[in-house]
C-alpha positions in Angstrom: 0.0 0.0 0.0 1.2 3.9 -0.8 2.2 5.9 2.0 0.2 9.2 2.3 2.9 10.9 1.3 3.1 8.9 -2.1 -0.4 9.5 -2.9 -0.4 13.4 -2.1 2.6 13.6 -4.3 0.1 12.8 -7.2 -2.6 15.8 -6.1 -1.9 19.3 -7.9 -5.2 21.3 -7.6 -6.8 22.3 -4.5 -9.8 20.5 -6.0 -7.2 17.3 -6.0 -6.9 17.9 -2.9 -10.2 18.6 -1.2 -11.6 15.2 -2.8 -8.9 13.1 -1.8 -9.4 14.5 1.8 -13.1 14.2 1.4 -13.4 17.7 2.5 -16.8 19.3 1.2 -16.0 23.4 -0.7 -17.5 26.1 -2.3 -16.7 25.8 -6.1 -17.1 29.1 -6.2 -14.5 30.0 -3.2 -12.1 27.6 -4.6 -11.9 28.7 -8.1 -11.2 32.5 -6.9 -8.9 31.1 -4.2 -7.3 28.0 -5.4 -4.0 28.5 -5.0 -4.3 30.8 -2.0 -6.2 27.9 -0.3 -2.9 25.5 -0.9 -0.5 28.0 0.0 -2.2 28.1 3.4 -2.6 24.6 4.0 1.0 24.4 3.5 1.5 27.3 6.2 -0.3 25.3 8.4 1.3 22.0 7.6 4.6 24.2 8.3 3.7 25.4 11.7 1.4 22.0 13.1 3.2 20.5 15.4 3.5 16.6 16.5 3.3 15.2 12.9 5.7 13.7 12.3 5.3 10.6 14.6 1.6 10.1 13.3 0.6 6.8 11.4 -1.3 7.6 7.8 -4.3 7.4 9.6 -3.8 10.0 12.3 -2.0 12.1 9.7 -4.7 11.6 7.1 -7.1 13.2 9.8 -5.0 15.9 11.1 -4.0 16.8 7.5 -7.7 16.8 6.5 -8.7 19.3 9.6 -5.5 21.9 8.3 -7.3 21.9 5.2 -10.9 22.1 5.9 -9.3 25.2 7.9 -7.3 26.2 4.9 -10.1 26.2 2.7 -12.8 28.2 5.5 -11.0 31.3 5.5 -11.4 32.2 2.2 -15.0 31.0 2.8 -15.5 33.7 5.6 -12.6 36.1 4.0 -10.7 37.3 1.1 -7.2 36.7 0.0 -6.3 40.5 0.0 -7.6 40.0 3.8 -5.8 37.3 4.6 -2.6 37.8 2.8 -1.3 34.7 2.2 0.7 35.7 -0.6 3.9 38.6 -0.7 1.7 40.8 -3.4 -1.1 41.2 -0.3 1.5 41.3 2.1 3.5 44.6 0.8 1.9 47.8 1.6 -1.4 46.1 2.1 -1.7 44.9 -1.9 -1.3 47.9 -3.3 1.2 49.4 -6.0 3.1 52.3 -5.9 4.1 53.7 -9.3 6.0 57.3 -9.4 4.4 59.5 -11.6 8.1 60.7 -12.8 8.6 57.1 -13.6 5.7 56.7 -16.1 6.4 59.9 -17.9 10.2 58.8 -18.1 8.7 55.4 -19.4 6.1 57.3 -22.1 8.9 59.6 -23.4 11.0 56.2 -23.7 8.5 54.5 -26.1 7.8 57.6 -27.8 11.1 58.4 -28.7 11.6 54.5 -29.6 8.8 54.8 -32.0 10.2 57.9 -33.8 13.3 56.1 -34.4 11.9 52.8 -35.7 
């Protein structure tokens, strides 16, 4: 028989995922959040504690639990909310463009255009 590990090796979608785990989801949710919804499982697989001498069963459970976790807060919130990623994480998800830098960059393509 595969190891748990061996047979999560073989998900890749949080849809993957959620069905091997038997975890009910919003479609919805998870097609606006997929990936923000495995990079937070991972978080909590990172920080869990006590895993490591679990049989597949145990770990199948508490694995399961991270995820149904994983997968409510983007249920209850958003991902600009909960920031999982470094975009939502610097100055709140927002971009700061100088306005010096996008005249510099029109006067570039303009001047690139007059010579081509």
């Amino acid at each position: 028989m595969d190891s748990l590990t061996q047979r999560l090796k073989a998900l890749s979608s949080a849809e993957d995922f959620l069905q091997f785990f038997g975890v009910p989801y919003d479609e919805r949710t998870v097609q606006v959040n997929r990936l923000h919804i495995l990079k937070r499982f991972y978080q909590y697989l990172h920080k869990a504690e006590g895993l490591a001498g679990l049989d597949d069963v145990e770990l199948f459970r508490r694995y399961r639990e991270l995820l149904v976790q994983a997968h409510q807060d983007f249920v209850t919130s958003t991902a600009a909310r909960e920031k999982v990623f470094k975009v939502f994480q610097d100055a709140d998800g927002t971009q700061h463009v100088q306005l010096s830098s996008l005249r510099e960059s029109l006067a570039e393509r303009r001047a690139a255009r007059a010579a081509g």
